[in-house]
C-alpha beads as a LAMMPS data file, in Angstrom:
LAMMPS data file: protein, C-alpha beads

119 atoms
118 bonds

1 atom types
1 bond types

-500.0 500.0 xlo xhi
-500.0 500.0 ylo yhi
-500.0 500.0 zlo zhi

Masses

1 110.0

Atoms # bond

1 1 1 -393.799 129.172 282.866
2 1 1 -393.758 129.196 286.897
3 1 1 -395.838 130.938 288.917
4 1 1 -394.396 132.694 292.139
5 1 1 -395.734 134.919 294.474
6 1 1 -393.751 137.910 296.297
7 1 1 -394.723 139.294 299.975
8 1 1 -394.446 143.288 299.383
9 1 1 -395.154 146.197 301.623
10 1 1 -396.442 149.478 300.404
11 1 1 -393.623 151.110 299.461
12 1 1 -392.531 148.642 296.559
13 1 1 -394.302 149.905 294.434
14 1 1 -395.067 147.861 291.471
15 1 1 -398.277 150.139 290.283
16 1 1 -396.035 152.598 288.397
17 1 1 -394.839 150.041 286.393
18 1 1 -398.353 149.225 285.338
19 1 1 -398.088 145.716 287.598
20 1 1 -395.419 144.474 285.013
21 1 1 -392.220 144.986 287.016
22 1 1 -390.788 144.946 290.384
23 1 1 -389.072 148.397 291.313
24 1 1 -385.099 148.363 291.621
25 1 1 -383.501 147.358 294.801
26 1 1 -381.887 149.462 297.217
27 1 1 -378.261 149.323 297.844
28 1 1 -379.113 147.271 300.790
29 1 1 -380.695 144.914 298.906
30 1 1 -378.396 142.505 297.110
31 1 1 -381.372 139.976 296.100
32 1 1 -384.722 139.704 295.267
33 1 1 -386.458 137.155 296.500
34 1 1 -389.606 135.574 295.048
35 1 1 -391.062 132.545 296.677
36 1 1 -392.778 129.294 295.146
37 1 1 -395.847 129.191 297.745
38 1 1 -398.348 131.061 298.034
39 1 1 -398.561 130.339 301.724
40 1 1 -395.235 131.018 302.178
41 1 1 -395.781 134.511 300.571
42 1 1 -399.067 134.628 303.105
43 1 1 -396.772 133.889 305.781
44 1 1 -394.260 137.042 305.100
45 1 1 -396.644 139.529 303.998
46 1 1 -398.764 138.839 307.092
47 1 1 -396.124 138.748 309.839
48 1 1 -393.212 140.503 308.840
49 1 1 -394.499 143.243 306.239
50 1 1 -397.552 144.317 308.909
51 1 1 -394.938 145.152 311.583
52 1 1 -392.788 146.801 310.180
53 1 1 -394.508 148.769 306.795
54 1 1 -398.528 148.407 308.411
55 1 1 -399.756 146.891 305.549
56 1 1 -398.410 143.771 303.579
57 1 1 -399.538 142.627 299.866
58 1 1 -399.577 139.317 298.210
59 1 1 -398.404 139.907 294.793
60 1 1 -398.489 136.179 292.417
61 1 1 -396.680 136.328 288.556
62 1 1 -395.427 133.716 285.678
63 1 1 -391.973 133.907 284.906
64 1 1 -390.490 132.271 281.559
65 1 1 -389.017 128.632 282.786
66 1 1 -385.817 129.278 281.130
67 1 1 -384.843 132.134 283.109
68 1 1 -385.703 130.699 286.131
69 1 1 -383.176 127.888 285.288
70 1 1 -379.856 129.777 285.646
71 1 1 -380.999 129.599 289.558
72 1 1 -381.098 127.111 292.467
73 1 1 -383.962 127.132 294.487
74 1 1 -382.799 128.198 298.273
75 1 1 -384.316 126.762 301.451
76 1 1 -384.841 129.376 303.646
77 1 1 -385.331 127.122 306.894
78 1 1 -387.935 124.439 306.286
79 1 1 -388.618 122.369 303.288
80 1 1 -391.874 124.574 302.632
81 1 1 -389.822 127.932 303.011
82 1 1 -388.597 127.763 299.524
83 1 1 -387.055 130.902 297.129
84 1 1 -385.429 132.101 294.216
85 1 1 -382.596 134.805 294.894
86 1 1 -382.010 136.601 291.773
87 1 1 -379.078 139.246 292.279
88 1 1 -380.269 142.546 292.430
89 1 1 -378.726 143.390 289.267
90 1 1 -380.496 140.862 287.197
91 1 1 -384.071 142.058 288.359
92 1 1 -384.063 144.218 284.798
93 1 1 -384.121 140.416 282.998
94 1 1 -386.161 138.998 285.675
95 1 1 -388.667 141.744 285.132
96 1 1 -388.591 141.257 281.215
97 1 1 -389.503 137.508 282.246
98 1 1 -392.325 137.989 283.857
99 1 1 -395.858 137.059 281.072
100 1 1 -398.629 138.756 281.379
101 1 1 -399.430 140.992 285.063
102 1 1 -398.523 141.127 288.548
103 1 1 -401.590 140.351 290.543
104 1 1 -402.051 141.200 294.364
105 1 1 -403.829 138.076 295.715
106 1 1 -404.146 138.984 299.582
107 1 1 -404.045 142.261 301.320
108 1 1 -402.989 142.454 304.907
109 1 1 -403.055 145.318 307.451
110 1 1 -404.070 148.507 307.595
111 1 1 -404.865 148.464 303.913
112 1 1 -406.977 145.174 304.306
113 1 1 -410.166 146.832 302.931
114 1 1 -408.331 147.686 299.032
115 1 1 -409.556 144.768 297.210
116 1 1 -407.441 142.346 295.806
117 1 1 -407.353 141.625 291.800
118 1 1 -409.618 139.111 290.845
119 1 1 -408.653 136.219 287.899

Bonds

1 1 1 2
2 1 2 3
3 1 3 4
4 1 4 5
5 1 5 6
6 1 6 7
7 1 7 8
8 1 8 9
9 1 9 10
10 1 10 11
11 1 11 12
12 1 12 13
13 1 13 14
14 1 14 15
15 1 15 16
16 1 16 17
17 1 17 18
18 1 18 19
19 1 19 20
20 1 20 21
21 1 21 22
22 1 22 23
23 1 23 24
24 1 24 25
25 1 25 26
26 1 26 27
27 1 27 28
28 1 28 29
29 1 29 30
30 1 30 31
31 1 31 32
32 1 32 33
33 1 33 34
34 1 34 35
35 1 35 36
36 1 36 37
37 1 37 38
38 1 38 39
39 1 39 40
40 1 40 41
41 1 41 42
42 1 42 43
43 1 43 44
44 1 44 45
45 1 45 46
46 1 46 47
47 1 47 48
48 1 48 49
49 1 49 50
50 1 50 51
51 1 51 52
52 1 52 53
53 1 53 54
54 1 54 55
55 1 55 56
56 1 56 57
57 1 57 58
58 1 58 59
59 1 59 60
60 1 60 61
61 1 61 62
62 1 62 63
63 1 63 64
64 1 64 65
65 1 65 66
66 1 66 67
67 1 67 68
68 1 68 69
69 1 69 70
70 1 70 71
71 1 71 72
72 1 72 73
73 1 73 74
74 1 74 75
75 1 75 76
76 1 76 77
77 1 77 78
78 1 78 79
79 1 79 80
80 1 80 81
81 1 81 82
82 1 82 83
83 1 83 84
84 1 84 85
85 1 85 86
86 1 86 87
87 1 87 88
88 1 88 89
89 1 89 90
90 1 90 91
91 1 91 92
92 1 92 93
93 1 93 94
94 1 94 95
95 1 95 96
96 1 96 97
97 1 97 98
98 1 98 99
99 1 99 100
100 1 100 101
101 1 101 102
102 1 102 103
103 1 103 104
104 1 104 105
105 1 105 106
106 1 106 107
107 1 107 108
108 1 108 109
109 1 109 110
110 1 110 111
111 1 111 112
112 1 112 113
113 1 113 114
114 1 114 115
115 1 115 116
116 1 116 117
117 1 117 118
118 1 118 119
């Protein structure tokens, strides 16, 4: 397994699917990206998801190794900036790789004071 964190706002929402799956992409929305740092997620959520949605979420999940293996990790800028981009139309797979829950580790925003999901 590898754990990954993804920087969400509050309209992905991932509570319908009981925090098992991330919700389809939109059309303008090729590839999901999940990110290997937790400070890197920090990073997103804080200053780009606040912005622009008010509130940005921390979300942090396991993924089965051998799914993760059909992809390259991508640099996004530095060395520490690092990602997975999974085509939007194998999210259903990536989604049925994912063991166990999706956790929200750090909550951002206007919706600071909803408490985070403890181990």
């Amino acid at each position: 397994m590898v754990t990954l964190w993804r920087p969400v706002g509050p309209k992905e929402l991932i509570e319908k699917s009981g925090m098992r799956a991330f919700p389809p992409r939109l059309p303008e929305q090729p590839i999901f990206y999940p990110v290997l740092s937790e400070a890197y997620a920090v990073q997103i959520a804080r200053d780009w998801n606040v912005p622009a949605n008010g509130s940005g979420f921390v979300t942090r999940f396991d993924v089965l190794k051998d799914f993760l293996d059909r992809y390259q990790i991508e640099r996004a800028g530095s060395k520490a900036l690092r990602e997975y981009w999974i085509p939007a139309e194998d999210l259903p797979e990536f989604n049925r790789a994912i063991v166990g829950g999706i956790k929200v580790t750090a909550v951002f925003g206007k919706d600071a004071n909803q408490p985070t999901v403890e181990e």
